[in-house]
C-alpha positions as CSV (number, residue, x, y, z in Angstrom):
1,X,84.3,83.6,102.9
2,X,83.6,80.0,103.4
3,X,87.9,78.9,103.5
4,X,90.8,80.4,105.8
5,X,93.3,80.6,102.6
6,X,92.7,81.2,98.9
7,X,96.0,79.8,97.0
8,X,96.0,81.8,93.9
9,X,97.7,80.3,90.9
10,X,98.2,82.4,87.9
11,X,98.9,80.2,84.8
12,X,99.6,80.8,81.5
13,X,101.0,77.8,79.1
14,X,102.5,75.7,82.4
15,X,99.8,72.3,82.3
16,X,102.5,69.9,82.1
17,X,103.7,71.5,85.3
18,X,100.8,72.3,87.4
19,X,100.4,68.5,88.5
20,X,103.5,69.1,90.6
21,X,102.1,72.0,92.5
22,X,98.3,70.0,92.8
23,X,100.6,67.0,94.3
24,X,101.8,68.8,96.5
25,X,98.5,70.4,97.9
26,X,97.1,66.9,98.0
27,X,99.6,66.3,100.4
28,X,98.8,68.9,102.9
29,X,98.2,68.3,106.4
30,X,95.5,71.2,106.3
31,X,92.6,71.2,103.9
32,X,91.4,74.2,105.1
33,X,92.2,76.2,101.9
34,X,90.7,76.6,97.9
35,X,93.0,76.0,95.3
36,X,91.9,79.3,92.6
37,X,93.5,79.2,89.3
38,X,93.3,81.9,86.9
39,X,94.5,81.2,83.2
40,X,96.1,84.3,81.5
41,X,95.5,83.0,77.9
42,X,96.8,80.0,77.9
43,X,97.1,78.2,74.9
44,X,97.9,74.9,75.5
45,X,95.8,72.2,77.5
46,X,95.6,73.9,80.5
47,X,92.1,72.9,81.1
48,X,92.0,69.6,80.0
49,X,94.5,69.0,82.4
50,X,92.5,71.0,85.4
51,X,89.4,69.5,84.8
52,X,90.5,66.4,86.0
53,X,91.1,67.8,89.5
54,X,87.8,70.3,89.9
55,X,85.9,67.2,91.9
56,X,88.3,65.6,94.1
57,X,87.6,65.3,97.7
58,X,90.1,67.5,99.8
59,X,89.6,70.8,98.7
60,X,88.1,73.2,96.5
61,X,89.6,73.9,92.6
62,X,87.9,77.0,91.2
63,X,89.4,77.4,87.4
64,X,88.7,80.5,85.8
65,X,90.0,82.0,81.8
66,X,90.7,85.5,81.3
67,X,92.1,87.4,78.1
68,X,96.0,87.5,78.2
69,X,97.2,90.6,80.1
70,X,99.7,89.3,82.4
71,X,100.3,88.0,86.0
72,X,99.0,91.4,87.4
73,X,95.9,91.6,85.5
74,X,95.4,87.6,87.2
75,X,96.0,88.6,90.7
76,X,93.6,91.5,90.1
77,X,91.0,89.2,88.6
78,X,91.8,86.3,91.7
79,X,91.5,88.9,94.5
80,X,87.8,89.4,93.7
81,X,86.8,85.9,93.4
82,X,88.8,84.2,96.8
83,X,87.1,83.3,99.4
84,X,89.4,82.6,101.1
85,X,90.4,85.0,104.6
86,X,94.2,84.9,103.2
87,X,95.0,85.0,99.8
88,X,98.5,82.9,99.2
89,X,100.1,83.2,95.8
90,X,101.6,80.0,94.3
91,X,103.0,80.3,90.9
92,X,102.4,77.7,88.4
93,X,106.2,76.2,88.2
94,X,106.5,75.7,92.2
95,X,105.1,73.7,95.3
96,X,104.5,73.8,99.1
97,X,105.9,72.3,101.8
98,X,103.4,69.4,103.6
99,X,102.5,71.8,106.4
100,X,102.5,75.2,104.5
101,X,99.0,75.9,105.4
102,X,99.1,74.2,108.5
103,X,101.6,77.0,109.6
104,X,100.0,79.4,107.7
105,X,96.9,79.4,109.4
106,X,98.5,78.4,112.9
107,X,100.5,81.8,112.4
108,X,97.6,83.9,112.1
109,X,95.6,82.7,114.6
110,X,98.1,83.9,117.2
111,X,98.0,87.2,115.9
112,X,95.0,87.8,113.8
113,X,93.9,90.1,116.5
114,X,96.6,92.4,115.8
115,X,95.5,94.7,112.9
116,X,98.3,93.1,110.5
117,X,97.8,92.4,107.0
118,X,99.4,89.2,106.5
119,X,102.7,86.3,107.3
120,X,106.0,86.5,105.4
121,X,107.6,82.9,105.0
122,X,110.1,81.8,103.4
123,X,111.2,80.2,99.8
124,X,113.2,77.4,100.2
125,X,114.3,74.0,98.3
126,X,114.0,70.4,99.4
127,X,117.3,68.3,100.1
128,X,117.9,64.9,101.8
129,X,117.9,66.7,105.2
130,X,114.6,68.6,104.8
131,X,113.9,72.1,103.4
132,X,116.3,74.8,102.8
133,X,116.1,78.4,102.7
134,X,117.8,80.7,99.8
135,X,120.2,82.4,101.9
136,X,119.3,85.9,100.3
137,X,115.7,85.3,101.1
138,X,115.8,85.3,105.0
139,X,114.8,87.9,107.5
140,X,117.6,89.2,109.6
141,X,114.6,88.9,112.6
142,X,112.5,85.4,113.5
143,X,109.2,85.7,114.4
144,X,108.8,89.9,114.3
145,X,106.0,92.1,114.0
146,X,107.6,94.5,111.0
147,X,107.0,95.4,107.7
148,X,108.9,94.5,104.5
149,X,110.6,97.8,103.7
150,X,112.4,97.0,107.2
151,X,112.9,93.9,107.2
152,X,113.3,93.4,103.3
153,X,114.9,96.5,101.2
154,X,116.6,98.1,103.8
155,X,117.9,96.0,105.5
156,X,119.2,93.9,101.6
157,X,117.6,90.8,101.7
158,X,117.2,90.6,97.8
159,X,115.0,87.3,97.1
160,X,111.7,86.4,96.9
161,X,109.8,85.3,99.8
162,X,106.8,83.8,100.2
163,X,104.1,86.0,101.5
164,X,100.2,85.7,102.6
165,X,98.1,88.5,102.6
166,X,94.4,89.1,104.1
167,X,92.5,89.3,100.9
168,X,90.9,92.2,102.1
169,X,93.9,94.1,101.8
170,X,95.3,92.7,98.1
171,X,91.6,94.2,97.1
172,X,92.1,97.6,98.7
173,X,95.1,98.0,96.3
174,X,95.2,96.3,92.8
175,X,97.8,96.6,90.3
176,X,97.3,99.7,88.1
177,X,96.5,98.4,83.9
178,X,98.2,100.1,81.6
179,X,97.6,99.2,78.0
180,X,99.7,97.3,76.1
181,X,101.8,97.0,79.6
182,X,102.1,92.9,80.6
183,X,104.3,92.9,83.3
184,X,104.2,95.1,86.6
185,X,106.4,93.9,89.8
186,X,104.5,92.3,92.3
187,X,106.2,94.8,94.7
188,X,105.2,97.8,94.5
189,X,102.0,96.5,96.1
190,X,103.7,94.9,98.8
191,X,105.3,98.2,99.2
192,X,101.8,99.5,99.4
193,X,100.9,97.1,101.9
194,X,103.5,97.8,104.2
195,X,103.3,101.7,104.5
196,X,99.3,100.5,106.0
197,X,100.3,97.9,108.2
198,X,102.3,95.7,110.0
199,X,102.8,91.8,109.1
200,X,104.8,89.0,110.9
201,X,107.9,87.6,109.4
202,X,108.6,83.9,110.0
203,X,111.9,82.3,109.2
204,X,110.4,79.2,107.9
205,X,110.3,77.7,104.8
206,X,106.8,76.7,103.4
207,X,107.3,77.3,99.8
208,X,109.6,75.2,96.9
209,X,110.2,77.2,93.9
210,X,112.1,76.9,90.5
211,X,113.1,79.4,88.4
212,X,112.5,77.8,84.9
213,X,112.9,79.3,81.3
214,X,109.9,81.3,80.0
215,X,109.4,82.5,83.2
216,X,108.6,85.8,84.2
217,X,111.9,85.7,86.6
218,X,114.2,84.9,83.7
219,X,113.0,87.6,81.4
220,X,114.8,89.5,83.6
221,X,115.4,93.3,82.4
222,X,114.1,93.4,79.0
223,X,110.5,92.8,79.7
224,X,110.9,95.5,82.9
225,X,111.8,98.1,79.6
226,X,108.8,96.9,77.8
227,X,106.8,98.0,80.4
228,X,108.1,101.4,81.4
229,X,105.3,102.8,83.3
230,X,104.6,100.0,85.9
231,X,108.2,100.4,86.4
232,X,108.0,104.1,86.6
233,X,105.1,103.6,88.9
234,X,107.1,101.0,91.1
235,X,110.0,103.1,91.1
236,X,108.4,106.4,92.2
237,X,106.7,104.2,95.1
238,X,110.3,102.8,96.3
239,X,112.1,106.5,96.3
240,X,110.3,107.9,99.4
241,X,112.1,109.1,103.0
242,X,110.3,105.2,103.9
243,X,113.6,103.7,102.4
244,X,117.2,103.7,102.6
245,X,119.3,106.4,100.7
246,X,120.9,103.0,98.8
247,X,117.5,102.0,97.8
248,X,116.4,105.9,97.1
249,X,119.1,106.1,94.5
250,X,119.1,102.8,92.6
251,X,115.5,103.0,92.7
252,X,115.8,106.9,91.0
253,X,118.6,105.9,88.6
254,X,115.7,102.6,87.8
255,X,112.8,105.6,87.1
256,X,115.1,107.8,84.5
257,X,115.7,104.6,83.1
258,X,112.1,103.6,82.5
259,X,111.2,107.1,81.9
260,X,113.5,106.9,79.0
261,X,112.3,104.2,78.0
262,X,108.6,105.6,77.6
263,X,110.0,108.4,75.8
264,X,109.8,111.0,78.3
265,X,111.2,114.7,77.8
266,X,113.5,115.9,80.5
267,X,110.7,117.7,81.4
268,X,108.7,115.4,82.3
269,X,110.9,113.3,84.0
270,X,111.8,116.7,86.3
271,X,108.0,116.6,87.0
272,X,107.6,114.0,90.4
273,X,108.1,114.7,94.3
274,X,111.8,113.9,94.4
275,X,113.0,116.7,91.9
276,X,116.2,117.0,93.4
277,X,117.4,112.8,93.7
278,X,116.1,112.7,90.1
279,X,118.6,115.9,89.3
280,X,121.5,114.5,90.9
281,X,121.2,110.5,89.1
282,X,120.2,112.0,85.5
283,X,123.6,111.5,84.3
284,X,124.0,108.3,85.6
285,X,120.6,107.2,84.9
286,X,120.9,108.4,80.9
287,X,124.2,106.3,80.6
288,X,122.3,103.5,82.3
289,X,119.6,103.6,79.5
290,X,122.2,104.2,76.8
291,X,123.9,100.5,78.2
292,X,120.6,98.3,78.5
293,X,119.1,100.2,75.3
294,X,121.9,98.7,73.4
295,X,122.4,95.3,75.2
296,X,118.7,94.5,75.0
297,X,117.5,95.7,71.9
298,X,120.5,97.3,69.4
299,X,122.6,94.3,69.5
């Protein structure tokens, strides 16, 4: 590995919004990093737009194309060609903060000595004062050597954060490909992660997002149903004793759901390690299906 961080940006039909997010790593104060894009199919000028950046100065741009198979099958695919000692992921639609990697890599050194597997930041907006957080997305501890099922779904902070991994550890656990399947929650590997090691959380924002239209945020619920067995995956890895009984039971009423969904017997969906939390949500979790079924695909 030749950099200290790898950003990864999956891309797929987002060139007349990349040059926000390239802007903004021009603008670093560290150029310690690669910028590693992997485009999922796109079909617009996504290259032409790319090539104009792959010999500037600052930093390395690596560009690669892959079949469409979604932002999992991308991360998979990036994971093995960073070089970078961190990989960072940066969606196409969003930007950093001047000092992100600055702080990123200022972070690690003081405790890259401590068998963790990577910083939590935070995701935040820009206003007149400086950068704001999204008030669901911070930790209820600063500067904490935790893990995110503590610090994140037990303890209800519900937004996205911005996390950076050792790209060792993305590569020990790639996203399962199931056929047909597009979408798989970026999650359940961080869930993964976090019943391994350790990471540090950091109230501090480094990361600028937008939630636009077509993205994979506002698709929402219906393309979760079109996938059923990531989700089924995901949900079976969020219903151990690691998690609160809260998160147990949403996350078992969210596997009868997508088991349903896949066309699962009751058989089957009797058939995984928590027998008896699936026994007690079925009837909640068939009327569940019974109400998205309808509002997502009957209407």
């Amino acid at each position: 590995m030749t950099t200290k961080v790898t950003i990864f940006t999956p891309t797929y039909n987002r060139a007349n919004l990349l040059p926000k997010l390239y802007n903004s790593l021009c603008n670093q104060t560290s150029f310690d990093f690669e910028w590693l894009i992997i485009d999922d199919g796109s079909l617009d000028n996504t290259e032409e737009i790319v090539s104009q950046w792959l010999s500037n100065d600052r930093f390395k741009v690596r560009y690669y194309t892959k079949e469409n198979g979604g932002k999992h099958t991308a991360i998979n695919y990036g994971a093995q060609l960073a070089e970078g000692e961190l990989f960072f992921i940066v969606d196409s639609d969003d930007s950093l903060t001047p000092d992100a990697i600055e702080t990123i890599i200022s972070e690690w050194n003081s405790v890259k000595d401590k068998n963790l597997n990577g910083i939590a930041f935070l995701r935040g907006r820009k206003t007149k004062d400086g950068y704001v957080a999204n008030n669901a997305s911070v930790f209820p501890e600063d500067n904490v050597i935790s893990n995110i099922i503590v610090q994140k779904y037990n303890r209800g902070v519900s937004a996205d954060n911005a996390e950076v991994w050792t790209t060792e550890s993305i590569r020990r656990h790639p996203f399962t490909i199931y056929p047909g399947e597009k979408f798989m929650s970026e999650g359940m590997v961080w869930i993964r992660l976090a019943k391994e090691n350790d990471m540090l959380f950091r109230n501090k924002v480094i990361y600028i997002c937008e939630y636009l239209e077509g993205g994979l945020t506002k698709q929402g619920k219906k393309l979760r149903f079109l996938c059923p067995k990531g989700g089924i995956e995901g949900s079976l890895e969020t219903m151990s004793r690691h998690f609160n009984l809260k998160m147990r039971i949403k996350q078992t009423l969210l596997y009868i759901v997508y088991c349903k969904f896949d066309n699962w017997n009751l058989f089957q969906i009797l058939r995984c390690p928590y027998k008896g939390l699936v026994t007690l949500c079925l009837p909640a979790g068939y009327g569940l299906y019974h109400y998205w079924k309808h509002k997502y695909f009957e209407k």
